[in-house]
TIDRENZA-729938 format. One record per residue (C-alpha): x, y, z. Coordinates in Angstrom, 1 decimal. Layout:
! TIDRENZA-729938
       x       y       z
       X       Y       Z
...
***
This chain:
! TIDRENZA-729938
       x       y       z
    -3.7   255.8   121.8
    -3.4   254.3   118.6
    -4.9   256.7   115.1
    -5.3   253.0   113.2
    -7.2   254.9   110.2
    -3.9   257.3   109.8
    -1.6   254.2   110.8
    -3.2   251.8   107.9
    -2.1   254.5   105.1
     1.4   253.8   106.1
     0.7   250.0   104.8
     0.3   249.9   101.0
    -0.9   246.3   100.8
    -3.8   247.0   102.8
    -5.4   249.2   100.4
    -6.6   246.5    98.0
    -9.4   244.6    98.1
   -10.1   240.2    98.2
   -12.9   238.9    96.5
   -14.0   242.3    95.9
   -14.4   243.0    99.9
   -12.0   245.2   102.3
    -9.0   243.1   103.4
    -8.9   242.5   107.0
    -5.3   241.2   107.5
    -5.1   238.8   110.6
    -2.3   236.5   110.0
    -0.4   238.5   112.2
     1.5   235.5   114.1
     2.5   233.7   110.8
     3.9   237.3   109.3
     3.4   240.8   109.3
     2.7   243.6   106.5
     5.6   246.5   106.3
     4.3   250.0   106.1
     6.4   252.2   103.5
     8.9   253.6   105.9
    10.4   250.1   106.1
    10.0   249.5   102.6
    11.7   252.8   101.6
    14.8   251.5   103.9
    15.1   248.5   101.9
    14.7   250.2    98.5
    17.1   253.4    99.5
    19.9   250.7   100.7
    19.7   249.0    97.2
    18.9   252.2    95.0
    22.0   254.2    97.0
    24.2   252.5    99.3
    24.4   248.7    98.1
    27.7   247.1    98.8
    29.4   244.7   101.3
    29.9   245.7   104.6
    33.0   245.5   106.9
    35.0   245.3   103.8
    35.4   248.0   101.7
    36.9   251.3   102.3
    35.0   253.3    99.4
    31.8   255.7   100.5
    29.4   253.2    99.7
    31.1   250.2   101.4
    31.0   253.3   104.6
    27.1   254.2   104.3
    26.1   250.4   103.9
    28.3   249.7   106.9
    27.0   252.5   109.2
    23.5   251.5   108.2
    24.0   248.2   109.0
    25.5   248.2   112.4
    23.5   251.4   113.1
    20.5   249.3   113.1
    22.2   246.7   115.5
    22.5   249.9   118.1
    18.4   250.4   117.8
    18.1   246.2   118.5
    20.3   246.6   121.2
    18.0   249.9   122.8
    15.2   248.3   121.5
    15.5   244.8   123.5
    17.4   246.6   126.4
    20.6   244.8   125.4
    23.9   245.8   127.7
    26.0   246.0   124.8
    25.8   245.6   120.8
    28.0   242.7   120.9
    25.0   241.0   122.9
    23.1   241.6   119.3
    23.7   239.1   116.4
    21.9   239.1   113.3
    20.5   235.7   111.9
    18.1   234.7   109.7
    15.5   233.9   111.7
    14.0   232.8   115.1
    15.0   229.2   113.8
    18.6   230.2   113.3
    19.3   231.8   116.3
    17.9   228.3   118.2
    19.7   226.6   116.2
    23.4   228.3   116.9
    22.9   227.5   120.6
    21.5   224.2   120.3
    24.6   223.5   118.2
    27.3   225.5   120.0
    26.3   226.3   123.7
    24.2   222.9   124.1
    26.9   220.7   122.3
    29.6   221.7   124.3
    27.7   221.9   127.3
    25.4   218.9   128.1
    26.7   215.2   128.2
    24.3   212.3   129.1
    22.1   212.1   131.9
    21.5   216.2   131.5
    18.1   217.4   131.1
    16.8   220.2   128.6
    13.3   221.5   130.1
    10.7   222.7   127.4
     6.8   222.8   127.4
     4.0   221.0   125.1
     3.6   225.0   124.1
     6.7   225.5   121.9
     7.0   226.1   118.3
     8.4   222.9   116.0
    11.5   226.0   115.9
    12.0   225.6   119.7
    11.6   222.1   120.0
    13.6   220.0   117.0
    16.6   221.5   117.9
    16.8   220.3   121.1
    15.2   217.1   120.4
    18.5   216.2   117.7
    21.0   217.9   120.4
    19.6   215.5   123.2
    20.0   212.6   120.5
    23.5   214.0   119.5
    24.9   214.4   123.7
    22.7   211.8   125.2
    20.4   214.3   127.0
    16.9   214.2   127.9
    13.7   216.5   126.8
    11.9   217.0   129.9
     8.5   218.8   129.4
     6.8   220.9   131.5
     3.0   219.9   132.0
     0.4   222.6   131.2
    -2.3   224.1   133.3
    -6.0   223.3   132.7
    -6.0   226.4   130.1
    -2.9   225.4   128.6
    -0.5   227.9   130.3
     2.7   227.2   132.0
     2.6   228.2   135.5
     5.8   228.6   138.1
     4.4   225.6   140.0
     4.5   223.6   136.9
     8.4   224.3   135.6
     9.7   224.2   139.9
     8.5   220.4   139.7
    10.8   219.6   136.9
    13.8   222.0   137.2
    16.0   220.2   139.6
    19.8   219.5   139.4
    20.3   217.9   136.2
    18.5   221.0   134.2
    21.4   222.6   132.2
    19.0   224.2   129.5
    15.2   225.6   129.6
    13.6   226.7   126.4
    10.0   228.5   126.4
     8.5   230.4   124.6
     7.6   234.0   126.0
     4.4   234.0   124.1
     2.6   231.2   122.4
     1.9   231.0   118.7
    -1.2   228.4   119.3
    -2.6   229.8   122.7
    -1.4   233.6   123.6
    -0.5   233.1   126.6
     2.4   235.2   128.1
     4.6   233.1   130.1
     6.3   234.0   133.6
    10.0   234.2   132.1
    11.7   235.9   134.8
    10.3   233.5   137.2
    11.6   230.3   135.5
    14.8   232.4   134.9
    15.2   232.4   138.4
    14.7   228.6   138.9
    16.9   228.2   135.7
    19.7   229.8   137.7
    19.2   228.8   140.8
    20.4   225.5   139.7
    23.1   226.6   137.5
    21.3   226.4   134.2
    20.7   228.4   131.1
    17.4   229.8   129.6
    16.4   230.6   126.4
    13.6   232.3   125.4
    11.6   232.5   122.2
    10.0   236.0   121.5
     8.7   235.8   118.4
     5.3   236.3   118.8
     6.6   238.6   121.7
     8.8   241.5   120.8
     6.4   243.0   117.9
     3.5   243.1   121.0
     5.0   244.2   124.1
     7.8   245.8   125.8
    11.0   243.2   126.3
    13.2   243.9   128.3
    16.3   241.0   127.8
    18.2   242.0   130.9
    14.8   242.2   133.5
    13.3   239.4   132.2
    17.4   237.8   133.0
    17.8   235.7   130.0
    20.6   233.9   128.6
    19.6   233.9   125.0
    16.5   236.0   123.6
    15.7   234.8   119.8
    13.0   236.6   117.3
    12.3   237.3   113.8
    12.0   240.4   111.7
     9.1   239.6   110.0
     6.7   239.4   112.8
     7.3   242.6   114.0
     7.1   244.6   110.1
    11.0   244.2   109.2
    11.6   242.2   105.8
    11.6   238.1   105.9
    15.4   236.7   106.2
    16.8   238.7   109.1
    16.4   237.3   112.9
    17.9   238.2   116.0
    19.7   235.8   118.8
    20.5   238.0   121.9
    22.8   236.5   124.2
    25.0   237.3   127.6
    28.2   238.6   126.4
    29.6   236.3   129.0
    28.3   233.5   127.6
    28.6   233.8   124.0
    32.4   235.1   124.5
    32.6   231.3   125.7
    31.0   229.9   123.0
    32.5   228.5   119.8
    31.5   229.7   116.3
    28.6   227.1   114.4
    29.4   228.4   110.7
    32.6   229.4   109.2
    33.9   231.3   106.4
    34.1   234.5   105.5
    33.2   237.9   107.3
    33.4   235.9   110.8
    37.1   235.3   110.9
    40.5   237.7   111.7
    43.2   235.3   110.7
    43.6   232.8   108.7
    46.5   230.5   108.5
    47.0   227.3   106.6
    46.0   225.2   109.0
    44.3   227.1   111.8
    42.2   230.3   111.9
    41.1   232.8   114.9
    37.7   234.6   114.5
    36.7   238.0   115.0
    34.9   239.1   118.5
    31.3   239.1   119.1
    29.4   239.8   117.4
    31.0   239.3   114.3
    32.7   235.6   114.7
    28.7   234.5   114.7
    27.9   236.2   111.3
    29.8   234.2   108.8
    29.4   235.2   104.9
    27.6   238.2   103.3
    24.7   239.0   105.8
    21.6   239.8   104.8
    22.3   243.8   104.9
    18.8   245.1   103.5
    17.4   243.0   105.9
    19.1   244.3   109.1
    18.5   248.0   107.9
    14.7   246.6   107.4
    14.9   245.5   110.6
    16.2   249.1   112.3
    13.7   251.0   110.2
    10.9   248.8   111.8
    12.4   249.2   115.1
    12.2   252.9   114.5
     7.8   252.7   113.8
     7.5   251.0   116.5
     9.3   253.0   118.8
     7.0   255.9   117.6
     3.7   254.4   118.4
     5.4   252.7   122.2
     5.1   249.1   122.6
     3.0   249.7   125.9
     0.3   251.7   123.3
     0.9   248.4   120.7
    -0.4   246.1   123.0
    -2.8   247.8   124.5
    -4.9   248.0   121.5
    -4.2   244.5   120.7
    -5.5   243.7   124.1
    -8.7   245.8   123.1
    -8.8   243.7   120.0
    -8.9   240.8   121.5
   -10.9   241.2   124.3
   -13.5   242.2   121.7
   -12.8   239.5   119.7
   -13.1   237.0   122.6
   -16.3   238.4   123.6
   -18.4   238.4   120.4
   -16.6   234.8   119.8
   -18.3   233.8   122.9
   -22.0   234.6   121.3
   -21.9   232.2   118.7
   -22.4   228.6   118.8
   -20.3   225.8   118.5
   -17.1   227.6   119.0
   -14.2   226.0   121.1
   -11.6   228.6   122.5
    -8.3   227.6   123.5
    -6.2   229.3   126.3
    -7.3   231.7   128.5
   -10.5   233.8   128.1
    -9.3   236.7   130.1
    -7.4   239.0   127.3
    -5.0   240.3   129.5
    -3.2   236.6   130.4
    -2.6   236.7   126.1
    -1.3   238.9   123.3
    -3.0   239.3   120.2
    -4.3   236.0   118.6
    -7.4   233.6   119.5
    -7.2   229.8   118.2
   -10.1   228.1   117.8
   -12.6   225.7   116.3
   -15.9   225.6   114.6
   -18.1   222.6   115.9
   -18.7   220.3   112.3
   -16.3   222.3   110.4
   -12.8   221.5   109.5
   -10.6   224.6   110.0
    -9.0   224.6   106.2
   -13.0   224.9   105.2
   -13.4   228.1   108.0
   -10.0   230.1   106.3
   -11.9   229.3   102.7
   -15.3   230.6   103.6
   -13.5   233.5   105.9
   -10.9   234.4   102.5
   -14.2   234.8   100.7
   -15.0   237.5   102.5
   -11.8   238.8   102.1
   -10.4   238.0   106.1
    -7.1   235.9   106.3
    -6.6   234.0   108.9
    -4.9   231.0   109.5
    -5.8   227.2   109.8
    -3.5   224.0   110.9
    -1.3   222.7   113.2
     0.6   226.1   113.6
     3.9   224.3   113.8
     2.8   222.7   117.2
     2.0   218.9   116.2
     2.9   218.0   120.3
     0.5   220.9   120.7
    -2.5   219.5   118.7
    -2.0   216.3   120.4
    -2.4   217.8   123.8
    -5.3   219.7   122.9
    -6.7   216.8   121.9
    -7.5   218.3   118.1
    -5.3   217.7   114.6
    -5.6   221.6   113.4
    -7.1   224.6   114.6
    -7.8   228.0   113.1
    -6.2   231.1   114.3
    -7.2   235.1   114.0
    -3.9   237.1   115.4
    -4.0   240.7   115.2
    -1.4   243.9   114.6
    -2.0   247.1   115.3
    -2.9   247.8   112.1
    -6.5   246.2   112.5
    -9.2   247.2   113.8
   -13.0   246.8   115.4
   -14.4   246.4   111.8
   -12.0   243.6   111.2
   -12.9   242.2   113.5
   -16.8   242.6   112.8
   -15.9   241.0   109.5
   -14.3   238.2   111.0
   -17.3   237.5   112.9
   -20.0   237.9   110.2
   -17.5   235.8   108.4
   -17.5   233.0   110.7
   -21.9   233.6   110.9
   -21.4   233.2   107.0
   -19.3   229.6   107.7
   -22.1   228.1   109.8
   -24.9   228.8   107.3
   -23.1   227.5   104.8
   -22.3   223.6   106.5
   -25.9   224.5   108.2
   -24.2   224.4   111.8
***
C-alpha cells in the first residue's frame, strides 16, 4: 500500500502551485518528477566525487567509478539481468534502438528479410527500422491490431513466419496502455530463429520486468520515465548476442588497444560506451532504482491501476468523450488517451493547465498511430505514483470546466 501524502514530500516540484491552483502532475508517460533522494545523488556526485571514470587511479576517479558501475549492478537486479555485462548505459530508449538497428540488424538482415512491428510503436521504435530496411533491403511488416487497438498472439502468429529475423514491440503503449503479451511473441520470435526487441519505456517505471522470463533479446528504456535524470537510457541485451555484435560508435573509453591502423575494443559492456558517459546520470539512474525498490513495483502499479480504473470510470460519465484502448484497467498501465467531442486536444491541455493539471495533447510520437485511429492528435492523462484520487477529481472538473467553455 502506497502513503502518497508522505511519498509527495519526497518530490519538491510538486509543492508549488499553477495558476494559483494545486499542481496535479500527469504527464507521467512524456517524463517523470525526481523526488530528493535522486536529486541529492546527482548533486553529492558533482559536489564530492566528480571525475572520469575507468581512468583515473586517484580517490575520486575510485568513488565516481564505484558509483557508477555500482548502479549498473542495481539495473542488472532491477531488470533481472544474468550478468552486468548484459547492462549498457545509453542515452535513451532511442539510443539503445538505435545501436541494434545499426549493429545487430545491419549485419544481420539482407533483402527479402522481414522486420515485424505494430501500428502501436513509438516514432523511437519504428524510424530505425524503417532506415535499416532501406539500408539492407528488408521489409517492415506490421502486425494488425485488435478492435481496441491491442496486439493479440493471433495477430503477430499470422505474420511471423520464416523470413522474420527481427520483431520490435513495445511492452506497453505510450498512446493506448495496453500491456502486450511479450513472452508469447518471444516464443514465436524464436521458434523461427528470430530476435526480439522490446521497448519498455512506459513499462519498467510501472511494473515488475523481468528481462530473462519475458525471454528477450534486447530490452531498451529510459531514466527519465521511471524518476532518474533525463540523458541516461538503458539497452539490455543477451550476452550471447551482443558478444557477437560489433561496436556502433568509436572513440574513447570503449577501446583496449589502439594501433596505427587497427584497434580492439574492450568487452561488454564497455566496447558499447564510447566517450565520457553521462556518469551523474547513471548514479541518478541507481538512486531511482533504489525508491522504487522500496515502495515494490507490484505496489507501484497497483495504485496506478486504482488510478486509472477511477479515472476510466468517472471519464465514462461525461459526454462526448472518446476512449481509446481497453476500458478494463487491468489490460493497461497508467495513462488514458482520449478526445473531447468539438474540442481540439491543444484547446483541452490549455483549459486543463488553467486549472493547474498537465496533461498532454498530440500525436504522442505515433503519427502511423493517429492514422489508424482514425484522429490527427489526441490528449493523454498518464499517472505516477505520486498522484492521487484528487488529481484526478481535478482532472475531471477540469475537463467539466472545458465543455462549458466551447458550450459542448
Amino acid at each position: 500500500m502506497i502513503d502518497t501524502p508522505k511519498l509527495q514530500a519526497d518530490f519538491p516540484i510538486l509543492k508549488q502551485e499553477v495558476n494559483e491552483k494545486p499542481l496535479a502532475y500527469l504527464d507521467n508517460a512524456a517524463t517523470s518528477q525526481k523526488p530528493k533522494q535522486v536529486l541529492d545523488a546527482v548533486m553529492k556526485y558533482y559536489e564530492w566525487d566528480n571525475a572520469n571514470v575507468h581512468r583515473g587511479v586517484h580517490t575520486l576517479a575510485a568513488r565516481a567509478t564505484d558509483a557508477y558501475e555500482g548502479s549498473r549492478e542495481k539495473v542488472a537486479r532491477f531488470i533481472g539481468a544474468r550478468a552486468t555485462a548484459e547492462v549498457i548505459f545509453t542515452r535513451g530508449t532511442t539510443t539503445a534502438i538505435n545501436i541494434v538497428a545499426n549493429s545487430y540488424g545491419t549485419a544481420n538482415l539482407e533483402p527479402g528479410d522481414e522486420i515485424v512491428i505494430s501500428h502501436l510503436e513509438h516514432h523511437s521504435n519504428l524510424i530505425p527500422w524503417q532506415q535499416l530496411a532501406k539500408r539492407t533491403g528488408a521489409k517492415l511488416v506490421y502486425i494488425d491490431l485488435d478492435a481496441d487497438a491491442t496486439i493479440t498472439v493471433e495477430a503477430a502468429r499470422k505474420v511471423i513466419n520464416a523470413k522474420t529475423k527481427i520483431v520490435a514491440i513495445a511492452h506497453v503503449s505510450n498512446v493506448i496502455g495496453s500491456i502486450a503479451p511479450v513472452r508469447e511473441i518471444a516464443d514465436l520470435a524464436h521458434a523461427v530463429g528470430a530476435v526480439i526487441l522490446v521497448d519498455g519505456a512506459q513499462a519498467v517505471p510501472h511494473m515488475k520486468v523481468d528481462v530473462v522470463a519475458l525471454d528477450a533479446d534486447f530490452y531498451a528504456f529510459s531514466g527519465h520515465k521511471m524518476m532518474a535524470p533525463t540523458g541516461i537510457g538503458v539497452l539490455y541485451g543477451k550476452q550471447e548476442v551482443l558478444d557477437a555484435m560489433a561496436p556502433s560508435e568509436f572513440g574513447g573509453e570503449m577501446i583496449d588497444f589502439v594501433e596505427l591502423y587497427d584497434s580492439t575494443w574492450k568487452p561488454l559492456p564497455w566496447k558499447f560506451e564510447a566517450g565520457t558517459p553521462n556518469i551523474a546520470g547513471a548514479i541518478g539512474l541507481g538512486a531511482a532504482v533504489d525508491y522504487l525498490e522500496s515502495l515494490g513495483l507490484d505496489a507501484v502499479h497497483a495504485h496506478e491501476q486504482v488510478l486509472t480504473a477511477y479515472a476510466l470510470e468517472e471519464m465514462q460519465k461525461l459526454d462526448g468523450i472518446t476512449i481509446y484502448g481497453p476500458l478494463d484497467a487491468a489490460k493497461r498501465c497508467g495513462l488514458i488517451t482520449f478526445n473531447l467531442e468539438g474540442a481540439h486536444p491543444h484547446d483541452i491541455a490549455t483549459v486543463l493547465d488553467e486549472e493547474g493539471v498537465a496533461i498532454r495533447a498530440g500525436h504522442h510520437c505515433a503519427q502511423p498511430l493517429m492514422k489508424w485511429l482514425d484522429v490527427s492528435s489526441t490528449a493523454r492523462v498518464s499517472f505516477y505514483v505520486y498522484n492521487t484520487k484528487q488529481e484526478v477529481d481535478q482532472f475531471i472538473e477540469g475537463l467539466k470546466l472545458t465543455k462549458e467553455y466551447f458550450g459542448l
